[in-house]
C-alpha positions in Angstrom: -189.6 -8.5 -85.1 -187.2 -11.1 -83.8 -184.1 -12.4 -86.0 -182.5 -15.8 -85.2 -178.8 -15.5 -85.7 -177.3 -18.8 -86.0 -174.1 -19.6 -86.0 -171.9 -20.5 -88.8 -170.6 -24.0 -88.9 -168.0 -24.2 -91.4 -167.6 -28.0 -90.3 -170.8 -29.2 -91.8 -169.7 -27.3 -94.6 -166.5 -29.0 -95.1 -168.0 -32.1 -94.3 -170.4 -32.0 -97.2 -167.8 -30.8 -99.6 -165.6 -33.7 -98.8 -168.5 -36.3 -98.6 -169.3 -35.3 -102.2 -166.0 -35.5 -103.7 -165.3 -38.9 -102.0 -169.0 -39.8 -104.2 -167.6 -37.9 -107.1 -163.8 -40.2 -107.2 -165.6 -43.2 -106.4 -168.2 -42.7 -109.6 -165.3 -41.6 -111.7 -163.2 -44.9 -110.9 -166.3 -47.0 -111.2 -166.8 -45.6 -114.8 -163.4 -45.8 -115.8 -162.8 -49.4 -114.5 -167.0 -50.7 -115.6 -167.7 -48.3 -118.7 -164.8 -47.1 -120.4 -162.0 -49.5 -120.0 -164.1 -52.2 -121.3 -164.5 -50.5 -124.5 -161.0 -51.6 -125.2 -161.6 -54.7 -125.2 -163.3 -55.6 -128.7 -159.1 -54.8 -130.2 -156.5 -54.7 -127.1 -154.0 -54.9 -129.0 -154.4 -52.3 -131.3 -154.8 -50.4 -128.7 -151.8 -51.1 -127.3 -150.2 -50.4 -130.7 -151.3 -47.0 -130.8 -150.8 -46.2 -127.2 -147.1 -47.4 -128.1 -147.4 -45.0 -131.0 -148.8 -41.9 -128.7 -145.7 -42.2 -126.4 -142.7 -42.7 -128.8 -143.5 -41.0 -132.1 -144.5 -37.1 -132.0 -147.1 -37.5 -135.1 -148.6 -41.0 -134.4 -151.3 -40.5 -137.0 -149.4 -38.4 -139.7 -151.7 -37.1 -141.9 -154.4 -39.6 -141.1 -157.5 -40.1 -138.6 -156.2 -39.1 -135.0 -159.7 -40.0 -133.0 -157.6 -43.4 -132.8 -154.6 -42.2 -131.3 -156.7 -39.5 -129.1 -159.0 -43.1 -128.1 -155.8 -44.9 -127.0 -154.5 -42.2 -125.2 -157.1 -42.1 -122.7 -155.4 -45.4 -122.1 -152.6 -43.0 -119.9 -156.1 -41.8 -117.5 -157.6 -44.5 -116.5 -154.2 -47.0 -115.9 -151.8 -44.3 -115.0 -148.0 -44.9 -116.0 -146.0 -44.6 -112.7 -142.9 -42.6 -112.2 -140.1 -43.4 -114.2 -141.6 -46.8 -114.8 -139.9 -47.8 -118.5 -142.2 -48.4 -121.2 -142.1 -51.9 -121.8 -142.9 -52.1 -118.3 -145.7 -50.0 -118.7 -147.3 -51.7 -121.6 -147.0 -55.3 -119.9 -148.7 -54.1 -116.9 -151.3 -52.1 -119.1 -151.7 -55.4 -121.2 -152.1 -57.4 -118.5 -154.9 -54.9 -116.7 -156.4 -55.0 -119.9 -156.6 -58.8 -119.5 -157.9 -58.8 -116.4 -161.1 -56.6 -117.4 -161.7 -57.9 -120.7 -163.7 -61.4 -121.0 
């Protein structure tokens, strides 16, 4: 009985692992930026409103529906707020990102 005893190559390995998490942040940042951003764009500025809401008040929806506040928050994922950028700063460029992707 003969046994072939190959090698491990923990390069191909690590290539492969790499390759698919390169495909899996490019198909993230295609979704956000083709599926998910767009949906923001039937009400911006409510959007907006409520995001505003999410960052400044500690109960945005009181004792009311959330799912809009939890909807604008996703906002903060997919356009990221940088450092210590200030708010109003934040919202402009948000709005302004927004207007680029929405027709």
């Amino acid at each position: 009985m003969t046994q072939r005893h190959g090698r491990f190559r923990p390069w191909r390995l690590i290539a492969a692992v790499f390759a698919i998490m390169l495909g899996i942040s490019a198909a993230s940042r295609w979704y956000a930026r083709d599926i998910t951003l767009p949906r923001y764009c039937e009400d911006p500025a409510q959007a907006l409103t409520d995001l505003r809401r999410v960052l400044t008040e500690d109960r945005p929806a009181g004792d009311g529906a959330r799912r809009p506040f939890i909807v604008a928050a996703r906002l903060m994922f997919l356009v990221p707020r940088n450092g210590d950028e200030p708010l109003e700063d934040y919202l402009r460029r948000l709005r302004g990102h927004m207007a680029e992707r929405c027709p």
